[in-house]
C-alpha positions as CSV (number, residue, x, y, z in Angstrom):
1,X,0.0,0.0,0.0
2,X,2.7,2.5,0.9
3,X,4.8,1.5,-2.0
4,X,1.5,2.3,-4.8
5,X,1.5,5.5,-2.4
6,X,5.0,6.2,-2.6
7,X,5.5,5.4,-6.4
8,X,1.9,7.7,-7.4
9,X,3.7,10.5,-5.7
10,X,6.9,10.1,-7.8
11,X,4.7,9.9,-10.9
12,X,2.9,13.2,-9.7
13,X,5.9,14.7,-9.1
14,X,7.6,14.1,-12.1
15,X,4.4,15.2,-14.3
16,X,4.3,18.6,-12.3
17,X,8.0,18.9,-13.7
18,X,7.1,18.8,-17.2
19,X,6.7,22.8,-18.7
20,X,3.8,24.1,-19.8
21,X,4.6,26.9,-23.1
22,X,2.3,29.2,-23.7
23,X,2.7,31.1,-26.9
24,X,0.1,34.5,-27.3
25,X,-0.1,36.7,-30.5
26,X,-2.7,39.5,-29.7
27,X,-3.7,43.5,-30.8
28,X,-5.8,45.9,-32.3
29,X,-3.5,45.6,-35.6
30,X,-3.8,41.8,-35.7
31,X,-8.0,41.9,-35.6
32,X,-10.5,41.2,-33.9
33,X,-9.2,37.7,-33.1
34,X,-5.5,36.7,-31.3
35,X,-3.4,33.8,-31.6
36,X,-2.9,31.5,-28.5
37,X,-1.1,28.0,-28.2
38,X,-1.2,26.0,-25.1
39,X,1.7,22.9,-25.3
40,X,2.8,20.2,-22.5
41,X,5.0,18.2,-22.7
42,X,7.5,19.4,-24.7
43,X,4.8,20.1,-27.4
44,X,3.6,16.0,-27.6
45,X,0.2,17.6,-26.5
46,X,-0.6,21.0,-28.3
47,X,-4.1,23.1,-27.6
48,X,-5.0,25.8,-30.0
49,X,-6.7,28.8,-27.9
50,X,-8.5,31.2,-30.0
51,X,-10.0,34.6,-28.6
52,X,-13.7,34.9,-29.6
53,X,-14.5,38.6,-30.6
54,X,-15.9,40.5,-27.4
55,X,-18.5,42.6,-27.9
56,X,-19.1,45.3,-25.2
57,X,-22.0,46.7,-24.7
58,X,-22.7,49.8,-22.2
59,X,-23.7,49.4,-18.4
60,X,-27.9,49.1,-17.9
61,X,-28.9,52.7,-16.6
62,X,-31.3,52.3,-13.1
63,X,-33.7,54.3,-12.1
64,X,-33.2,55.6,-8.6
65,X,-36.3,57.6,-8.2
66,X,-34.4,61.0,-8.1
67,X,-31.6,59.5,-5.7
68,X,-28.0,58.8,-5.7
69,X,-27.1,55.5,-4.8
70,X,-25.4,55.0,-1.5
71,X,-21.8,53.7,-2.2
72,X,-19.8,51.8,0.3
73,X,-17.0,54.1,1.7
74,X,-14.8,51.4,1.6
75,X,-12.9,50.1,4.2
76,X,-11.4,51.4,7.8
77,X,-9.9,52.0,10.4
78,X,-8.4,48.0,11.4
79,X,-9.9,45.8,8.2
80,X,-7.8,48.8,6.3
81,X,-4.7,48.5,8.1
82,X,-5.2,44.6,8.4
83,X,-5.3,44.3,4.5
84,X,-2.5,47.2,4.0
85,X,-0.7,45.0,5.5
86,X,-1.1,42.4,2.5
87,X,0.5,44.7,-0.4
88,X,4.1,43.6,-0.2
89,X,3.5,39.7,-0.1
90,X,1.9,40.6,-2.8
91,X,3.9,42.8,-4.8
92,X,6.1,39.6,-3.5
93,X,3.8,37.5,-5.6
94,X,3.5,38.8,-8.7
95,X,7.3,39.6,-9.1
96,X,8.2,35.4,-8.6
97,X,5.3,34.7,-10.7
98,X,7.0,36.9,-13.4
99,X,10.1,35.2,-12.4
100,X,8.6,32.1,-12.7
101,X,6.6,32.2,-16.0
102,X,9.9,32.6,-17.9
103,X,9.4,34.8,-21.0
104,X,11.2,34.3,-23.8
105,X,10.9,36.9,-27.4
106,X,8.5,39.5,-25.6
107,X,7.5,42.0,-27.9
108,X,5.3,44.7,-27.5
109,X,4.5,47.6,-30.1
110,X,2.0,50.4,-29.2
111,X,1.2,53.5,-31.6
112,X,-0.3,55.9,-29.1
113,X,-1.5,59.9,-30.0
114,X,-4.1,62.5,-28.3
115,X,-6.3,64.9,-30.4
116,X,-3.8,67.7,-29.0
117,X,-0.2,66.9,-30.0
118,X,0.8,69.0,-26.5
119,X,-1.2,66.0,-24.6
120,X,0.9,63.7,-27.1
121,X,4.1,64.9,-26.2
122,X,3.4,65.9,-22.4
123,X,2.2,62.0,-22.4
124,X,5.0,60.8,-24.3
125,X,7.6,62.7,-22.1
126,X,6.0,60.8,-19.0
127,X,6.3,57.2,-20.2
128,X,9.9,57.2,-22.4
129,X,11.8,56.6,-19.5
130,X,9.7,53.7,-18.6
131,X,9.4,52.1,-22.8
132,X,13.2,52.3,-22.4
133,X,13.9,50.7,-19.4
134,X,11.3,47.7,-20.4
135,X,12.8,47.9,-23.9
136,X,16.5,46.9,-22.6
137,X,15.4,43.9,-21.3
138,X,17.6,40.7,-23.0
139,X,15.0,38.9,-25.4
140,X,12.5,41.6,-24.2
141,X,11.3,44.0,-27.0
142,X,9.1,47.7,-26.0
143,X,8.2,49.8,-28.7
144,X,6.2,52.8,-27.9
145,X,5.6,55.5,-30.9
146,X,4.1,58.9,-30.2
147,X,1.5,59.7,-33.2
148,X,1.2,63.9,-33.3
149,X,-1.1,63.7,-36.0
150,X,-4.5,62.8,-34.1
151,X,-5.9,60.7,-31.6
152,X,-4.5,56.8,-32.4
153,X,-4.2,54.1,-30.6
154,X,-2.9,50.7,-31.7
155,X,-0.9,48.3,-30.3
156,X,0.1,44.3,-30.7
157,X,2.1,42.2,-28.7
158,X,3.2,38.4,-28.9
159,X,5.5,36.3,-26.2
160,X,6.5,32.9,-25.5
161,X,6.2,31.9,-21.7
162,X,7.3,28.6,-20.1
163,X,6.1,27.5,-16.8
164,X,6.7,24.5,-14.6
165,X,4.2,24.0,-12.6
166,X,5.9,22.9,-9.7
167,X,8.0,26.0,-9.5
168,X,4.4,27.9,-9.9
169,X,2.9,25.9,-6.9
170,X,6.1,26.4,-4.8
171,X,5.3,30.2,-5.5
172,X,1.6,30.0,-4.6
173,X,2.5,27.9,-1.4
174,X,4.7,30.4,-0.3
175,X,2.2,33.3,-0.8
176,X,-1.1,31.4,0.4
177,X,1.8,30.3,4.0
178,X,3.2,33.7,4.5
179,X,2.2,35.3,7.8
180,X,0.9,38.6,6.4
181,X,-1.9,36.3,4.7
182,X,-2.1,34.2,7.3
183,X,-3.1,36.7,9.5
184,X,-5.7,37.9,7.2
185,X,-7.4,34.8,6.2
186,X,-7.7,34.0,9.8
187,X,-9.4,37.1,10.7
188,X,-11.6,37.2,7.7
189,X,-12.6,33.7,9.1
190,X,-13.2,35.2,12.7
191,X,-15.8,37.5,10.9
192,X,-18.0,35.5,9.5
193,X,-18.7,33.8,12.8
């Protein structure tokens, strides 16, 4: 019994070690529809993902009889400071699992312009030092384009990404463990007593 145990573990184990790709291909240039590949197992089992077109539709308008809603002022004094508390586990969290979905041949392109060039280049001047810090990035590609000639916006963007899941459940384990959540979950459970 402890040996069919023992010996479905190893097989578990070794099938979390097997990396998961994930190729995308998406933007306003390339259509209404993306391109997205799932693969395991060293591409033996291949799943082709494709993005259905969205259509969006605007929010249903209430009638409130004359009245503004009442809206929740959110939260205070110790729930506040409780969940505050939370933000670097997990700005802890999503830097491993950028570490951890290792991208490979990033590249973004975005074609951005305002119907006033001034807002084009006031805009432009605040996020160039940002397109070229991203844009240095080894196998990492950031290409922003300031358009002065009217209000544009396209952009397209296509990586490869390569996950093992046991590295991505080592990652989650340590997030869902740390104290900081800890402490929350168990206090969010004392509430709803």
């Amino acid at each position: 019994m402890m040996g069919a145990l023992g010996g479905l573990a190893a097989v578990l184990l070794v099938l979390l070690l097997i990396p998961v790709e994930l190729e995308i291909a998406l933007g306003s240039v390339l259509g209404a529809a993306g391109r997205a590949r799932l693969s395991w197992g060293w591409g033996l089992f291949r799943v082709d993902l494709a993005r259905e077109k969205v259509v969006r539709r605007g929010p249903k308008r209430q009638e409130h009889g004359g009245r503004q809603p009442q809206r929740n002022s959110g939260l205070r004094g110790p729930s506040f400071r409780l969940i505050a508390g939370t933000i670097r586990p997990i700005l802890t969290l999503l830097r491993r699992l950028l570490h951890a979905t290792h991208p490979r041949d990033v590249r973004v392109q975005a074609q951005i312009g305002f119907d006033d060039p001034a807002d084009t280049g006031m805009f432009w001047g605040l996020i160039a030092p940002a397109v070229a810090a991203l844009g240095g990035s080894v196998g990492h590609a950031v290409e922003v384009e300031p358009v002065f000639a009217g209000a544009d916006f396209k952009w397209s963007a296509r990586g490869h990404f390569t996950v093992v899941p046991a590295q991505l459940l080592g990652v989650l384990l340590a997030f869902g463990l740390s104290p900081a959540v800890v402490r929350v979950a168990l206090s969010l459970s004392k509430g709803r007593r």
